[in-house]
N, C-alpha and C positions, 0 to 999 in steps of 0.2 A: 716574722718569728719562724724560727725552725718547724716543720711539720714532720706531726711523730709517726712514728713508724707504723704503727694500728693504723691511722689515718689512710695513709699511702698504699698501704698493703689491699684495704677496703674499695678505696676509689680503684684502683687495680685491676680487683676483682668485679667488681660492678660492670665496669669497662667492659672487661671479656664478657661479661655476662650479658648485656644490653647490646653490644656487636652480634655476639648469637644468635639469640631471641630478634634481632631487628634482624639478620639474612632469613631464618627463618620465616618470619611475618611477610618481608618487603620482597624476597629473592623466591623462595622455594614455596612457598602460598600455603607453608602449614604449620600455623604455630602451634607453641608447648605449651602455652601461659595463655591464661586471658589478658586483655587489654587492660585491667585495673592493676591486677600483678605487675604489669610490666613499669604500668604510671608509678607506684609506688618506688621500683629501682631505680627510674630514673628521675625522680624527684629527691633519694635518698641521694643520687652523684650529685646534682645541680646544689644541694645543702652544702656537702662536703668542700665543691669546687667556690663555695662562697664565702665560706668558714674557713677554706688556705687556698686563695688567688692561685699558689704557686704549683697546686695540683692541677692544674686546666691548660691541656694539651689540645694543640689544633688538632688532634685526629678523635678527642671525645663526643661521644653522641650528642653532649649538649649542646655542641659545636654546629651541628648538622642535622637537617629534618632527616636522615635515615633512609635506608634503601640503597640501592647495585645495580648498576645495569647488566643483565643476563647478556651471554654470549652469541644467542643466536639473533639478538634484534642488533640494528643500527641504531650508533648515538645520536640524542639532538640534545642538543645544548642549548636552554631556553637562554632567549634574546630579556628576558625579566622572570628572575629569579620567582620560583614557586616556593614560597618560606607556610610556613606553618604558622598559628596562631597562639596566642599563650592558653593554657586550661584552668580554668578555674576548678579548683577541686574543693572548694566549699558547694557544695548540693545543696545549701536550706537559699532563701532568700538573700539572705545577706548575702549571697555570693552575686548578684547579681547590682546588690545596692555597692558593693564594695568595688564594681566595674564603674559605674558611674562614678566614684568616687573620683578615682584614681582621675579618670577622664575631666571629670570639674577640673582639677588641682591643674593640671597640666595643662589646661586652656585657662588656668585663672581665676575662675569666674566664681563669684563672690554669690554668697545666700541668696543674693536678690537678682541675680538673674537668671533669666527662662530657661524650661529645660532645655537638655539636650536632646536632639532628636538622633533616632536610633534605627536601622533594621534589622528586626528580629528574625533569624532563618531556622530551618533544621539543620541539625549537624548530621549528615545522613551516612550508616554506614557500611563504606563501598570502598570507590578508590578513585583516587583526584587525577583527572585528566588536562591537557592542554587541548586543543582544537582550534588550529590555523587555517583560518580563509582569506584568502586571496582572490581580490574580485569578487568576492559571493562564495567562491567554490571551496569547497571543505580539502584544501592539498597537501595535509597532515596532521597527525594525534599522537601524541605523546603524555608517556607517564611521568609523574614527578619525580623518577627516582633522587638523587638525592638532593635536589632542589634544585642545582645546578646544570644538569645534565639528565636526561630521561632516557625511552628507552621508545622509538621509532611502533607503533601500534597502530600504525591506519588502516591497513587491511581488515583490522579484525574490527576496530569501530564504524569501518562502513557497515558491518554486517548488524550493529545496532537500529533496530527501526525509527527510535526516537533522536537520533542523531543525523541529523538533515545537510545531503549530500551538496546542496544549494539554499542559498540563502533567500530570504527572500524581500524586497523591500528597496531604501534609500542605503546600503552599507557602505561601509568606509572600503577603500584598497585593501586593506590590512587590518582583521581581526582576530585575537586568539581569546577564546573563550574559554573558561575553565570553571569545571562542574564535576559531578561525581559518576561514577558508572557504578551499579548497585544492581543486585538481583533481587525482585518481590517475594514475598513470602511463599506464596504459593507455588510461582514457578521454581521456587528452590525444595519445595516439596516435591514436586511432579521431575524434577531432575536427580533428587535420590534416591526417588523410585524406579528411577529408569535405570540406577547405578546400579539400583540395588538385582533388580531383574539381569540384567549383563554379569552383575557376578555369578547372580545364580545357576546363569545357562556355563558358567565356569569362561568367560570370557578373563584372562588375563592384565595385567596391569591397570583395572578399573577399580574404582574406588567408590565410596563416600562420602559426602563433605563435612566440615565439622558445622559451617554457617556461612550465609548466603555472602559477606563479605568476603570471604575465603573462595568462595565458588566463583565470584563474579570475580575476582583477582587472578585466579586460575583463566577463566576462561579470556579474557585480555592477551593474558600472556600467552597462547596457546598460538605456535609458529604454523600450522596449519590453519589458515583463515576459515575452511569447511567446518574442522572441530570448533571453532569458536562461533560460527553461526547458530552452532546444533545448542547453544547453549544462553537461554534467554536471560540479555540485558536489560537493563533499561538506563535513564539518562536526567540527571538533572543538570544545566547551569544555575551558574551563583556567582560568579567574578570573571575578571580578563585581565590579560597579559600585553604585549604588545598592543596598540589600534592608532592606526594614522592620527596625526594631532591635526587641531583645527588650522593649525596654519598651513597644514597639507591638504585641508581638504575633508577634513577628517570631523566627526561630529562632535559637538561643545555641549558638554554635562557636568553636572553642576553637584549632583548629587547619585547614593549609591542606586537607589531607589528606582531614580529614573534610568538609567544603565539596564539594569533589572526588567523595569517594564517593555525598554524599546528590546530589548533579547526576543521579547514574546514577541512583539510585533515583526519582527522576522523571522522567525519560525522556529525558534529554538525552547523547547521545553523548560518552566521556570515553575516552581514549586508555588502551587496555589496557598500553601500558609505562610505567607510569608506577609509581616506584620509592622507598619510603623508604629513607632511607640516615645511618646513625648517622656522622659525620664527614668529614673529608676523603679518606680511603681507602676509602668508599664511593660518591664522587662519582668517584673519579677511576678505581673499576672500571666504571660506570655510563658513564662517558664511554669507556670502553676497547671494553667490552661492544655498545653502540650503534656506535663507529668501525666495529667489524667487521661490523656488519650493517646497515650503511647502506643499502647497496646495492642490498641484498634486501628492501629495506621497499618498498611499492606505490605511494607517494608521495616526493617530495621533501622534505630536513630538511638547513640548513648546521649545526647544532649541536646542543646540548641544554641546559635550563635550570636552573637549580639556584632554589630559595626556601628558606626556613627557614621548619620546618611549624610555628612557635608562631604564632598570632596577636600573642597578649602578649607574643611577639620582636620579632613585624611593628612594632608601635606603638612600641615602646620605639627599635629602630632608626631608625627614620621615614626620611626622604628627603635627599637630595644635590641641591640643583637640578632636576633634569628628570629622576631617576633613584631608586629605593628600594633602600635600602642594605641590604635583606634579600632582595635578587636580583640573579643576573647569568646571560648566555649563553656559555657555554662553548664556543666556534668550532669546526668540524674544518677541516680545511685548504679552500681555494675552491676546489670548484670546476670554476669556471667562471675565466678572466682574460682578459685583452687585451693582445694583444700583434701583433708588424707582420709580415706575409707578404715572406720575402726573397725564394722561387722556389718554382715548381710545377711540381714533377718528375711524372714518371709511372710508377712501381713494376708489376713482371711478377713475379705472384705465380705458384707451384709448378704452377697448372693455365693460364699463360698468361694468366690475366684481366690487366688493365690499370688502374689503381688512379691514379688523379692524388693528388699527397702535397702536402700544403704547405708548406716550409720556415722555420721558423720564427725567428722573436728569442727566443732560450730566455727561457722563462718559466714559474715555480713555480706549478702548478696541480694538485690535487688529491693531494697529497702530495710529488710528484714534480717535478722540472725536464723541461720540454715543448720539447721543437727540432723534432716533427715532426708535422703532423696529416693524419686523412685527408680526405680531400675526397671519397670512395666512387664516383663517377662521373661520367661527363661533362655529364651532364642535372643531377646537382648542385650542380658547379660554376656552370654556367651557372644553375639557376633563384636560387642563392646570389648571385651575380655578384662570385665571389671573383677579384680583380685582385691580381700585383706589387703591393706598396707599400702595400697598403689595412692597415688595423689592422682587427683582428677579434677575436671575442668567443673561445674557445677551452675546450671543455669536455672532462674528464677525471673519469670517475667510477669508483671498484675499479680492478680490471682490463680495463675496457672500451680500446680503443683512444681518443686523442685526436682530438676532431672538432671543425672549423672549423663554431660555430654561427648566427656572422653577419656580415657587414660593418659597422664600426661610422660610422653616417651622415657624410658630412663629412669623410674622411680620406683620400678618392682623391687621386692625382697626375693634374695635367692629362695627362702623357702614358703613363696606364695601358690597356692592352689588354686586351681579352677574351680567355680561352683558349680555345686550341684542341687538340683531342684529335689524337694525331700519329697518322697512319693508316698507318706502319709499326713495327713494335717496335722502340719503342728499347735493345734488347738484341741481336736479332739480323735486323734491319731485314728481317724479313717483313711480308708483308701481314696489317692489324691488318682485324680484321672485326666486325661489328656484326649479330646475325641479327635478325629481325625479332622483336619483344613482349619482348626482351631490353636490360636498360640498361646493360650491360655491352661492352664489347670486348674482343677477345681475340686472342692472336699464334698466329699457325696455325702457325709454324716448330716443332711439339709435339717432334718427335723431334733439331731442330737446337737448339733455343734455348737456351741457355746457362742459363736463369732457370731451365727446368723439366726440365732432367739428372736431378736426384735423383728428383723425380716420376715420368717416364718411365721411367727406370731399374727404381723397385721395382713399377710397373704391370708393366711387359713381363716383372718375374722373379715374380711372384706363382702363387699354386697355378693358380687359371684359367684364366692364360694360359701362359707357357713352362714355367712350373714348376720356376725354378731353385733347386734344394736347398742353402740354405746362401747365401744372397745378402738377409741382411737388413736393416734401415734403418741401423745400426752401419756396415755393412762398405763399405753404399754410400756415407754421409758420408765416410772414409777413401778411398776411391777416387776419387772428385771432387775432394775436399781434396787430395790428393795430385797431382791432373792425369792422372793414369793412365786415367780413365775419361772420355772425352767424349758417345758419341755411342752404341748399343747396340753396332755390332760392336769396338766396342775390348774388351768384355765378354769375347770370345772368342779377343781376344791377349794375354791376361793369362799368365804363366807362373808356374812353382812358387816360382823366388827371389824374385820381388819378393813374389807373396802371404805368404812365407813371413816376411818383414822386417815385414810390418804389426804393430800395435800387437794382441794379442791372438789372434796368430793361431795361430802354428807349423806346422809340417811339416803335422803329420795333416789341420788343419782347413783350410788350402791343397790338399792334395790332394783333400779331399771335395768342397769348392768347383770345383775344376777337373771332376773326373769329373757333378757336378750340371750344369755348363753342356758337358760333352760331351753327355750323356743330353737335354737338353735342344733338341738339335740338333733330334731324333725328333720333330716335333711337330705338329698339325694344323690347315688353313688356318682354321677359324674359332677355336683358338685364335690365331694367330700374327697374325688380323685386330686379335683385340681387344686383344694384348699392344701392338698399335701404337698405344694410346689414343685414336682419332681420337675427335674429337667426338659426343656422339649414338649410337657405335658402343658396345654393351654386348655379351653373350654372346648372346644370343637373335636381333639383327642381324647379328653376326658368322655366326653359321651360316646365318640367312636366306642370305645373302650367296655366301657359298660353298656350299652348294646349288644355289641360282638357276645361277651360274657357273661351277658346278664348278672352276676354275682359276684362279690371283691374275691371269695378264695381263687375263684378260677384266673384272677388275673396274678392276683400273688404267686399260684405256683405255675404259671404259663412259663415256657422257655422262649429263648430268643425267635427261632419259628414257629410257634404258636403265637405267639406276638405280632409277627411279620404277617398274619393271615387277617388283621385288622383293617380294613380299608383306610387308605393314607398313613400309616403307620410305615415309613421305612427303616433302614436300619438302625442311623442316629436312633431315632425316638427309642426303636426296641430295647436297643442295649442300654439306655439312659433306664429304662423301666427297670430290666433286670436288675440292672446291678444296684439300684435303689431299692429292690425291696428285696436282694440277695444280704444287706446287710441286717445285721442283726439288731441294731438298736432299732433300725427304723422302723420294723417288725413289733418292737416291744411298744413303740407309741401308740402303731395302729392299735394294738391290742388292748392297750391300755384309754384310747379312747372308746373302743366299742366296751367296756367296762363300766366307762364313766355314764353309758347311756345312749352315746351317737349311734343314730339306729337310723336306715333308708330302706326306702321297699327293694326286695330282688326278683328277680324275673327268671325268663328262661334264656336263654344263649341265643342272639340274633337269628339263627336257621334254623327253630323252631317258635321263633315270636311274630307274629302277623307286621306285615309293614303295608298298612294301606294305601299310605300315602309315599311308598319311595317313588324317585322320579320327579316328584311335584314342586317348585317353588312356591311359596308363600311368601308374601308381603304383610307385614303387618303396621298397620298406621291409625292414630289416634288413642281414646281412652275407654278399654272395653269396663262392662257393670261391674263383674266379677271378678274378673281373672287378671293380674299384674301381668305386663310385657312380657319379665321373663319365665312367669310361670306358662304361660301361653307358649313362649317359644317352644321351652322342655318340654310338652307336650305334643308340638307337632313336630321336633327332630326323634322323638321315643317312638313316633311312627312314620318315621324313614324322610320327612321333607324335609328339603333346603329352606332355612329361612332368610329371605335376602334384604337387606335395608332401600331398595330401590327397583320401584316398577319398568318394569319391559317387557317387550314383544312374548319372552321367555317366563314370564311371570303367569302360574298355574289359576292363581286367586288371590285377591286383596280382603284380608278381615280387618273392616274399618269400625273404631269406634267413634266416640263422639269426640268434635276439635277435631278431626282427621281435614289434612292439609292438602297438596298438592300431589301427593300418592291417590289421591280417592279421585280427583279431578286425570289424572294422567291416566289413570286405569278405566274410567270414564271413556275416553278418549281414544283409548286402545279396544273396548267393548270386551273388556277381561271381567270374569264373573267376581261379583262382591258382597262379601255375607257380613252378619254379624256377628255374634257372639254364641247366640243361641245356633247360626248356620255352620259358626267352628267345630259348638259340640254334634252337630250330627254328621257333620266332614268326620271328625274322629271315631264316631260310631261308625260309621261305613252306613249311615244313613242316606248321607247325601255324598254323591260323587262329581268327581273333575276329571 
């Protein structure tokens, strides 16, 4: 039947398009599209070329596993053609029951006979290599390019470690092994940090990679054997090409399996997961088993492969066009996809950081449907130069968040714009800041901001700081949820009726709640410093702090050098202070707490308060009568000592109480003076001295 003109025009197109993308991918090591994008075009041709016979040209990609030999290598021309495998793109189970099917049918075999047996592999992704030894000795490596004909790469595969220059064992005259070259995870992290350091020293024509299959493809091809050593492989075998036949001398195998295992026994790297499996409900746990631990493997894999472990299956099955009918890959979902950026918003996460998001064209990628990715920062964005309107590659793996992984060449709008980072929060339009060696920004409004309520909240009620009894991450979602809670002194307008309506709550646990944030009132400037989360500000600053000051006004109106005269206070910290209590909402909190009742004792300014104890470490271990651990500590840091979690040489005194463990025996030991509780309070009188 005549084929119409749409038809032809389409296949056409596709053509060019799939020739592209495939130089792109297989030639120049940097593709536009992700792999799933690409399977879909060329599954669209292979429908078409089905649907009108008369469209299917010997130079279409269906035609050929894809790929060019570049100019600078030497051709080899494989002596047994490198064909590719068919893809199963059913991802549920059934894809794996429907290989077996196929496989029953075509060997015959009736309900009632046994399964088939199978070996289950990773589908790892990198790039498929050949590797010819002769005699043992490794005397070339070649790429698959287009199955036919490769592309000469020995020099740079010697420089792989896991690819063994000699063999070792009983081997045939003639063996070509073939397996995948693939870069780890990690080391493809520690190589775009190295990329990334070279640009920054402004070293020219360096780059990025998009992913480790892209990196490992690059470095292969890379005609300087030096630059391709600098650049860590690694090696799996999985099948073979040419190998002496038995009647030459050559070794008699029977199965895929054992092929597989004698690989190891000479010294060539063979993938520890690799699985025999008596039928289709052991492929399709195999595929279940590997979904779940994708993620946690050290390299990248879209799939897994399935073969039938007979050899004298293999033969009997033979081939389909460009495909062997006693294997396929078993897909898991992409991914990675492409899809078009509608807006880039800017998200205020729980500690005020500032997060640019991408708004997405939902799109199905690694399980999941994707409407939102991150963009991590603003130096991201920008080294990314993710634009409105651009299409972009979009990756999704486990439960990792989704991340914008590239701009895909060629899809800007003439009038798309660079972002920019909004330098007030777009939640509660404070001033957004940037500190110095930091990639991050952040909204100072800590105690105002709407974003970070609940955060603030269960900081200021935590044991270290106010100590609110009964104020836990539960009670605070229901009190934000509710609107009842904004800002910390609403905390302490709370009454018995409405706690008592909450979901969980009742009479009693309202009234404990109330009496915790009365008791709570009691409480001491350098807790009540760090219950205010500022920046920078921990327990240890906090007391510097009010020490130095002895009083909250004097630190609120301290400047940046008056700040800096605080022991361990450097600059960071300083300006993180100021400019925290330079805003004005956060000013209205404090005030509005010391209102509600929060009251601590004040003192006089470090240089005129006695420190009897500076200089001195303490140790404190066990359960003293009276005094709680940290009320004991604040007590002896308010008079200048270190208090350390472990006995040494350097250790002033040990105040042990009862249950005192291996501090009391070490101190013992070292003949370090040891008091009680009653010997603390006269250490603090300057009764008793060290």
């Amino acid at each position: 039947m005549p084929v119409p003109a749409a038809a032809q025009q389409r296949a056409d197109a596709l053509r060019e398009r799939l020739h592209h993308h495939a130089h792109r991918y297989y030639v120049l090591d940097a593709p536009e599209i992700p792999d799933a994008e690409y399977d879909k075009l060329f599954q669209e041709l292979q429908a078409l070329e089905s649907a009108y016979p008369e469209l299917l040209t010997p130079d279409s990609p269906t035609q050929r596993v894809g790929g060019h030999v570049l100019d600078g290598f030497a051709k080899v021309r494989h002596r047994v053609s490198m064909l590719s495998i068919r893809t199963e793109t059913d991802i549920e189970p059934s894809g794996a029951r429907s290989f077996d099917a196929r496989v029953r049918r075509e060997l015959e075999l009736g309900e009632g006979a046994p399964p088939v047996r199978y070996v289950a592999e990773l589908k790892f992704d990198g790039l498929a290599i050949n590797l010819r030894y002769e005699q043992g000795l490794l005397v070339q490596a070649a790429t698959r390019g287009d199955g036919e004909v490769g592309e000469d790469v020995t020099q740079n595969l010697r420089t792989v470690g896991q690819v063994p220059l000699r063999l070792i064992g009983d081997v045939p005259a003639v063996v070509e092994v073939r397996g995948e070259v693939y870069m780890r995870r990690d080391d493809f992290d520690r190589l775009n940090e190295l990329q990334r350091e070279k640009i920054a020293q402004g070293q020219k024509n360096e780059k990025t990679f998009v992913n480790p299959r892209n990196a490992a493809a690059g470095a292969v091809r890379q005609l300087d054997p030096a630059i391709a050593r600098q650049r860590p492989l690694s090696f799996y075998a999985y099948g073979w090409g040419e190998m002496t036949p038995p009647e030459e001398g050559g070794p008699v195998f029977t199965s895929h399996h054992e092929v597989l295992k004698t690989f190891g026994d000479w010294g060539l790297p063979v993938s520890d997961r690799i699985r025999l499996c008596e039928g289709a409900e052991d492929l399709v746990a195999f595929h279940q088993d590997i979904g779940r631990t994708r993620d946690g493997l050290p390299f990248d894999i879209d799939g897994v492969v399935y073969k039938v472990d007979s050899l004298a299956l293999q033969r009997q099955l033979g081939f389909v066009t460009r495909e062997p009918r006693w294997a396929v890959a078993h897909k898991f979902p992409a991914q990675e996809q492409m899809t078009t950026v509608e807006a880039i918003d800017v998200f205020v996460g729980r500690t005020g950081k500032l997060t640019p998001v991408a708004r997405l064209a939902p799109v199905f990628v690694g399980g999941v449907t994707v409407s939102n990715a991150t963009l991590h920062n603003e130096d991201e964005v920008l080294r990314k130069d993710v634009r409105v309107g651009d299409q972009v590659i979009v990756r999704r793996a486990g439960d990792v968040i989704p991340e914008v992984v590239a701009v895909v060449p060629g899809s800007r709008r003439a009038d798309a714009v660079s972002f920019v980072m909004p330098r007030r929060c777009p939640v509660c339009d404070s001033e957004a800041v940037r500190e110095a060696d930091e990639a991050d920004w952040r909204c100072s409004g800590g105690l105002f901001c709407d974003a970070q309520r609940k955060q603030a909240l269960l900081h200021f009620a935590q044991r270290r700081a106010l100590d609110i009894e009964g104020l836990g991450e539960k009670l605070v979602e229901q009190l934000v949820d509710e609107g009842w809670v904004r800002t910390l002194p609403d905390l302490y307008r709370l009454d018995l009726d409405r706690l008592s309506g909450l979901d969980r709550m009742g009479e009693k646990s309202a009234r404990n709640l109330l009496d915790g944030l009365e008791q709570s009132k009691a409480t001491s400037l350098p807790r009540f410093l760090f219950g205010l989360g500022i920046r920078h500000v921990g327990e240890a600053t906090a007391r510097d702090l009010a020490r130095h000051f002895g009083k909250l006004d004097g630190i609120l109106e301290a400047n940046v050098d008056q700040l800096l005269q605080v022991p361990d206070v450097g600059p960071v910290v300083a300006e993180s202070l100021h400019r925290f209590f330079a805003q004005p909402h956060n000013r209205e909190v404090i005030d509005a707490l010391r209102v509600c009742g929060v009251h601590w004792p004040e003192g006089e300014p470090a240089q005129s308060a006695p420190q009897i104890l500076a200089g001195k470490t303490v140790v404190l271990t066990g359960t003293l009568p009276t005094l709680g651990r940290d009320e004991a500590k604040e007590m002896l840091e308010a008079a200048g000592a270190k208090v350390a979690g472990s006995v040494s040489k350097k250790t002033s005194v040990v105040v042990a109480g009862t249950e005192a463990g291996s501090k009391l025996d070490k101190a013992r030991e070292l003949g370090i003076l040891i008091i009680d509780e009653a010997g603390l309070r006269d250490l603090l009188a300057g009764v008793l001295s060290v």
